[in-house]
C-alpha positions in Angstrom: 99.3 99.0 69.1 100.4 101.3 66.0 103.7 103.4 66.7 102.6 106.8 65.3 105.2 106.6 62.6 103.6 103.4 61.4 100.2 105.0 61.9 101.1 108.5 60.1 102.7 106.3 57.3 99.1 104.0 56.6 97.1 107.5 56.5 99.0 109.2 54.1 99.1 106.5 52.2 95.3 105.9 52.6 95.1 110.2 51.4 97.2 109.4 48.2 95.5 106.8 47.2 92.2 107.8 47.5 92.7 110.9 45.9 94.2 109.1 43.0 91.5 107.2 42.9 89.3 109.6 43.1 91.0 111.6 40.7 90.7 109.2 37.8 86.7 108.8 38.6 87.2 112.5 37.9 88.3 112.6 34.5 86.1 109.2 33.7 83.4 111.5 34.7 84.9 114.8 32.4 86.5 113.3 29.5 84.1 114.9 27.2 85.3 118.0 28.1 88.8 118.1 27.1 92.6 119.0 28.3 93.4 121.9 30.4 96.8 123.3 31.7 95.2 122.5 35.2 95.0 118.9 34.4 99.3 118.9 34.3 99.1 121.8 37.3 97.5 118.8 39.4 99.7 115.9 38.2 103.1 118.0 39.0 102.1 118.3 42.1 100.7 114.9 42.6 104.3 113.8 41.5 106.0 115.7 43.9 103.7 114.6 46.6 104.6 111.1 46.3 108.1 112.2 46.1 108.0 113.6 49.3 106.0 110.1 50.5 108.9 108.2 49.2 111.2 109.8 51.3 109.1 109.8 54.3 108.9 106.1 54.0 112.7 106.0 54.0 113.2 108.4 56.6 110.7 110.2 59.2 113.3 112.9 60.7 111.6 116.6 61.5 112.5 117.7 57.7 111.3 114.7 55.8 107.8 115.3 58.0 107.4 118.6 57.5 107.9 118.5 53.7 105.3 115.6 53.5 102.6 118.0 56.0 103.0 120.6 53.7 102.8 118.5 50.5 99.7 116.7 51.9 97.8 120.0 52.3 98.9 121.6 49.1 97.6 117.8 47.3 94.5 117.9 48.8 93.5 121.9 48.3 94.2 121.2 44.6 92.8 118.1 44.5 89.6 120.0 45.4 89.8 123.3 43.4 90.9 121.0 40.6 88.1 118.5 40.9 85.4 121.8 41.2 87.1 123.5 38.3 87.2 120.5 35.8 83.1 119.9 36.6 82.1 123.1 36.1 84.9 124.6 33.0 83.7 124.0 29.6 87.0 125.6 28.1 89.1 122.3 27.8 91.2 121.6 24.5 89.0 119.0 22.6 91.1 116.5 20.6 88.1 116.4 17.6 87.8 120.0 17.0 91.6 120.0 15.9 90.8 118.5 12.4 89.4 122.3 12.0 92.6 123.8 13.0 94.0 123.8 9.6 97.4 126.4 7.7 98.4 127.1 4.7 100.6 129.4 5.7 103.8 129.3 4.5 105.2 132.6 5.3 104.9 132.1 8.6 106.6 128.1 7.7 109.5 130.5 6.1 110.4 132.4 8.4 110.1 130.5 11.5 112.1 128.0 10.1 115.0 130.2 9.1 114.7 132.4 12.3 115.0 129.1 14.4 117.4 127.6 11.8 120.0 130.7 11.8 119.4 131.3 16.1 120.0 127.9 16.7 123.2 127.4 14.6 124.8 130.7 15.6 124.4 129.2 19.2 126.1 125.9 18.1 128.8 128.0 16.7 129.3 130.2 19.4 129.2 127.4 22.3 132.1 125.5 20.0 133.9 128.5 19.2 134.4 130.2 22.6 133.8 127.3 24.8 134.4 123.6 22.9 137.5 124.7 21.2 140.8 124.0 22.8 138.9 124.2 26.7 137.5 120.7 27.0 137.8 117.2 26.0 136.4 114.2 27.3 133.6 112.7 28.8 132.1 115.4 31.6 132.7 118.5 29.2 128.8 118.7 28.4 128.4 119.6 31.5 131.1 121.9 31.7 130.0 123.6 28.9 126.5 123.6 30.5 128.3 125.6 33.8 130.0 128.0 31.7 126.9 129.2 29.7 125.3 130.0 32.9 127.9 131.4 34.3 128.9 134.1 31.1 132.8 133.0 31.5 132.6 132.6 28.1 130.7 135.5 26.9 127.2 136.5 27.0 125.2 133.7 25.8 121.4 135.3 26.3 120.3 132.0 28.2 116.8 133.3 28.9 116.4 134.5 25.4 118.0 131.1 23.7 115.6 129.4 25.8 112.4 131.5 25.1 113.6 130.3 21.4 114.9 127.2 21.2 113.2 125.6 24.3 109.9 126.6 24.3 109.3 128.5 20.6 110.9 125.9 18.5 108.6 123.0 19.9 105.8 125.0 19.6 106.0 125.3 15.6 106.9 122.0 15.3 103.5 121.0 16.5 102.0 123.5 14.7 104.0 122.1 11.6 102.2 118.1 13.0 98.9 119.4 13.5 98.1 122.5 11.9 100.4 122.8 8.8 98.9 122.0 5.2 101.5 121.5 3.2 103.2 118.2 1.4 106.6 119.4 2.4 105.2 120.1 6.0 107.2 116.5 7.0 110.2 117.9 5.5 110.2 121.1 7.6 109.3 119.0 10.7 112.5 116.8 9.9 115.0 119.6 9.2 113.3 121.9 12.2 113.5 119.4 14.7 117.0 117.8 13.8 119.1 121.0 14.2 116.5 122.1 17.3 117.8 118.9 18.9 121.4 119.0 18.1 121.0 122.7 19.9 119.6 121.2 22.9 122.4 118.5 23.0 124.7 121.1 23.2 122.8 123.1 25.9 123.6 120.1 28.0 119.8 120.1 29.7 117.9 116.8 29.5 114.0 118.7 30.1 113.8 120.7 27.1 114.5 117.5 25.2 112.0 115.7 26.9 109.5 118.1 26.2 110.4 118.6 22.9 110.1 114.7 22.2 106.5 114.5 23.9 105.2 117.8 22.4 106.1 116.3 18.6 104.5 112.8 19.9 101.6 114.4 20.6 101.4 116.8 17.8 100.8 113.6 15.3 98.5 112.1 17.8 96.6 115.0 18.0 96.4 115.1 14.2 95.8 111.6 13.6 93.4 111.5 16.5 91.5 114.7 15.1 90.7 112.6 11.4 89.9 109.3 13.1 93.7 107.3 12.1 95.4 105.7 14.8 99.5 105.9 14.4 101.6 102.6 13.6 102.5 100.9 16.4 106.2 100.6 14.9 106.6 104.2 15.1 105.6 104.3 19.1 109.0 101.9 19.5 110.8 103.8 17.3 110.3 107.1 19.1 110.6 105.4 22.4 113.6 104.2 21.1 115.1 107.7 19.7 113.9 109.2 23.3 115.8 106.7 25.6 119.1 106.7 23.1 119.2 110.4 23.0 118.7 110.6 26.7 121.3 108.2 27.5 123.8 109.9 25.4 123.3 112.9 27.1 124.2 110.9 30.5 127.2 109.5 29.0 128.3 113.3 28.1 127.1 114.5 31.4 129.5 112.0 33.5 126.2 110.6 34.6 126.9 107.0 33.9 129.2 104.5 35.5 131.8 103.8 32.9 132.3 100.5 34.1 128.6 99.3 33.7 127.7 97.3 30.8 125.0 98.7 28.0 122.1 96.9 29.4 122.9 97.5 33.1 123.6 101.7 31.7 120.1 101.8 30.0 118.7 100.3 33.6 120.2 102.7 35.0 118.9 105.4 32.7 115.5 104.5 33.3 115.7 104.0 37.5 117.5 107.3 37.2 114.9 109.0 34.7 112.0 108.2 37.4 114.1 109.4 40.1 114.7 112.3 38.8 111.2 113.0 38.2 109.9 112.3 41.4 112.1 112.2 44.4 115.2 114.7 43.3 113.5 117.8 44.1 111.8 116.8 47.4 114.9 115.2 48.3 117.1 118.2 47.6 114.6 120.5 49.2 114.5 118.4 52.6 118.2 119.4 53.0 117.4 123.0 52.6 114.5 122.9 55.0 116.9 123.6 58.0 118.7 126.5 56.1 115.5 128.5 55.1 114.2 127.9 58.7 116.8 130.0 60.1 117.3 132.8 57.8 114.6 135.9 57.9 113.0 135.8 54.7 110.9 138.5 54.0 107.2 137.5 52.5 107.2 136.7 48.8 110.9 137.3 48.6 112.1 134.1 47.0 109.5 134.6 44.1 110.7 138.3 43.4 114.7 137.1 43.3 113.4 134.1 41.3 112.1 136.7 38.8 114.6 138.7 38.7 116.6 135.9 36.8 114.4 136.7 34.2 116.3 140.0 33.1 119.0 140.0 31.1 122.3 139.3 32.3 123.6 137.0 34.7 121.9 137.2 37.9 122.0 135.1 41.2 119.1 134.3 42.6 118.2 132.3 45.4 117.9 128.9 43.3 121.8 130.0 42.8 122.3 130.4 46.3 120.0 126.8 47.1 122.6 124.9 44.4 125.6 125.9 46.5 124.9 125.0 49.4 123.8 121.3 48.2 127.3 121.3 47.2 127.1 122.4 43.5 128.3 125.7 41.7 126.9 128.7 41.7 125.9 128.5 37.8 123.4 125.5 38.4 119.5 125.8 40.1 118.4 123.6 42.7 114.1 124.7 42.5 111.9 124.5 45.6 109.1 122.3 44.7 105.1 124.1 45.2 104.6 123.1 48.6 107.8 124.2 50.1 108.1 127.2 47.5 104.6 128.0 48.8 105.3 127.8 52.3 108.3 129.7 52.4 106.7 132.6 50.5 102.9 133.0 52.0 103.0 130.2 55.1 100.2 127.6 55.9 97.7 129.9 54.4 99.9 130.2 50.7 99.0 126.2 50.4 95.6 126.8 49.6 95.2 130.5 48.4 98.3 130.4 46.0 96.4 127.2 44.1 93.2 129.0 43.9 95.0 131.7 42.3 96.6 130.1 40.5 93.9 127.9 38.6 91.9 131.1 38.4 94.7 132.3 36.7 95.2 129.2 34.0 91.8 129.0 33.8 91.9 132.5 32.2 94.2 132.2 30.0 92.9 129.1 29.1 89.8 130.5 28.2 91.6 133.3 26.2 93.3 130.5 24.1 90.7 128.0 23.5 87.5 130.4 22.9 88.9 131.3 20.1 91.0 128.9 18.8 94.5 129.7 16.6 96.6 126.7 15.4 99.6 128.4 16.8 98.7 129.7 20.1 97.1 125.6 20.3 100.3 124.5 19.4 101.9 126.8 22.5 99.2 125.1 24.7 100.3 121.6 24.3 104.0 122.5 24.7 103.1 124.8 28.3 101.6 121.4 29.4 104.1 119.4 29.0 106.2 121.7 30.7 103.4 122.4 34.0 103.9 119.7 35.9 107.6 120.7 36.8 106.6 124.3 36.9 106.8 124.6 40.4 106.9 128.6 40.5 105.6 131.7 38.8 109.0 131.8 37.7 109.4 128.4 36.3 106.0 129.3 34.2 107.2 132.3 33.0 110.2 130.5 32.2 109.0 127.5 30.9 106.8 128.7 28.1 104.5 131.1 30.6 105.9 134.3 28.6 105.1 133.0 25.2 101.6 132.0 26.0 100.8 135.3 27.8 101.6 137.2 24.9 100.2 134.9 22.4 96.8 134.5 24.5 97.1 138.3 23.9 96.9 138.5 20.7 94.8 136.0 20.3 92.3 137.9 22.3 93.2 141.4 20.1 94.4 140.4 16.8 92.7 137.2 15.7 89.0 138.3 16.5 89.6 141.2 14.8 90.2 139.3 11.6 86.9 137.6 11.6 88.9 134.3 13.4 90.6 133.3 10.5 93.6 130.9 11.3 96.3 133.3 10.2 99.3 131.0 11.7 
């Protein structure tokens, strides 16, 4: 006879996997109709599910289980509105229509570029200046540095607005630069852009926003290549795979992430095993520790998302994802996220797991239609960079955060300006 462990264990498994399944019948079935910021709404959750199923396999205490409930129910409503809303939505991002999506405009090249050249640099400057200089040496002062920007020891560094800029701005015209951009210097901008961008990031210390800005550029030139029926060098692939994985293992090394004694293949192991960790099991795993702790403090409805938004003014605020950090035994400068099921939960309850995804997909599916009805190369180029940002979006917050400001306000005037200039592709 099954122990109910055992038994729980083979029917969640039998859930994910026949929702996967599913899943990719799905987009078999939809492909025609394109991408849509849903699509990478369902997949970061998906990831976090089987996060919280890879912990449950380890360990089946009270918090591991009821992380895993939750996540179950929150998979499978989305799975569903997801599913519904891909059949029935003809407002998906079609790869072919792109080769229309075409710029000449090299004001707007101009001035982004200097905007995001002189931002960036005056960042670099500052971080070295007040921070770099004569305060740290060694291996662990990235993230030192990282701690004392969030933290405004050092000054004021407008860490929302640098963000909104360099993290989520920045990306955005390079794609526009891949894909929309007619120009025979357009590679030129692209090379200059991007190298300073990065160097920025570096010195941020965050390993996401690199990420993203890698796989937004990827898929800017497969987008355009795509879009004119040419298929991208296969030597290029391994040389941006290789750029990626030596960037992102730098940044471990200045992080103090890596074991000093461990040789260079055995380091690069480790930055992949700890890459995938990171992605899926991190999050649940931190959040299963705070399960107890939330549990036993009286938290009003919705209150988590209001203090989680109220990072977003200027200054340094604490918010709970400050308080969360702590008490996992970091500072007070660093963010330790609830992922959607548990950020859900403690916000709206049992009922938040299917009503907050509804919402929310109603929501994207909005925008998305404000976007893509109308297309504009730039608020396209936006698009792909908020999707490779959803699937670790885990809040209103985190979208807001993560690119969800720039979108609004583009979708915006997308909807108010560009119509009312006949739809020509301005920027």
């Amino acid at each position: 006879m099954l122990s109910s462990n055992l038994f729980l264990f083979l029917l969640v498994s039998a859930i994910i996997l026949t929702i996967i399944v599913l899943a990719i019948l799905v987009i078999i079935k939809t492909t025609n109709k394109g991408i849509f910021l849903y699509d990478s709404y369902f997949i970061g959750i998906a990831i976090y599910t089987i996060g919280a199923f890879l912990l449950c396999s380890i360990s089946m205490q009270d918090s591991e289980l009821l992380l895993l409930e939750i996540s179950i129910i929150n998979f499978i409503a989305v799975f569903f509105i997801w599913a519904i809303a891909r059949n029935v939505s003809n407002s998906g991002l079609k790869i072919f229509s792109l080769s229309s999506l075409e710029s000449k405009n090299k004001t707007f090249a101009n001035f982004s570029t200097v905007f995001l050249l002189l931002i960036n640099l005056a960042f670099v400057y500052l971080v070295y200046t007040r921070i770099v200089q004569g305060h740290f040496a060694g291996a662990f002062a990235l993230l030192d540095i990282r701690k004392t920007i969030s933290s405004g020891e050092a000054g004021y560094f407008a860490p929302g607005l640098i963000k909104q800029i360099r993290d989520i701005y920045a990306p955005a015209f390079i794609v526009w630069l891949t894909l929309c951009f007619n120009s025979p210097n357009r590679y030129k901008y692209v090379f200059v852009v991007f190298a300073v961008i990065l160097f920025s990031m570096v010195m941020g210390g965050q390993r996401m926003p690199i990420l993203v800005l890698f796989i937004s550029t990827a898929l800017g030139f497969y987008f355009k290549y795509k879009s004119i029926g040419k298929s991208i060098s296969s030597k290029y692939i391994v040389i941006f795979f290789v750029a990626l994985l030596f960037i992102l293992f730098g940044i471990n090394l200045l992080l103090g992430r890596t074991n000093e004694d461990s040789g260079l293949l055995e380091s690069f192991i480790d930055l992949i095993l700890n890459i995938t960790t990171r992605i899926f099991t991190t999050v649940p795993g931190e959040n299963v520790h705070l399960i107890d702790y939330l549990q036993n403090i009286d938290l009003d409805p919705f209150s988590l998302w209001l203090s989680d938004l109220s990072i977003l003014l200027p200054g340094t605020q604490e918010g709970f994802s400050n308080q969360f950090h702590s008490l996992l035994g970091g500072s007070k400068q660093g963010n330790a996220v609830l992922g959607a099921p548990l950020d859900i939960y403690v916000n709206a309850g049992y009922g938040g797991l299917v009503i907050v995804p509804a919402l929310a997909f109603i929501f994207l599916s909005f925008l998305q239609r404000m976007i893509i009805s109308k297309p504009n190369p730039f608020s396209v180029s936006i698009f792909i960079v908020v999707f490779c940002y959803m699937p670790f979006n885990y809040s209103f917050y985190l979208f807001l955060l993560n690119g969800g400001l720039l979108i609004v306000f583009y979708a915006l005037y997308n909807l108010l300006i560009i119509r009312k200039q006949n739809h020509k592709h301005e920027c």
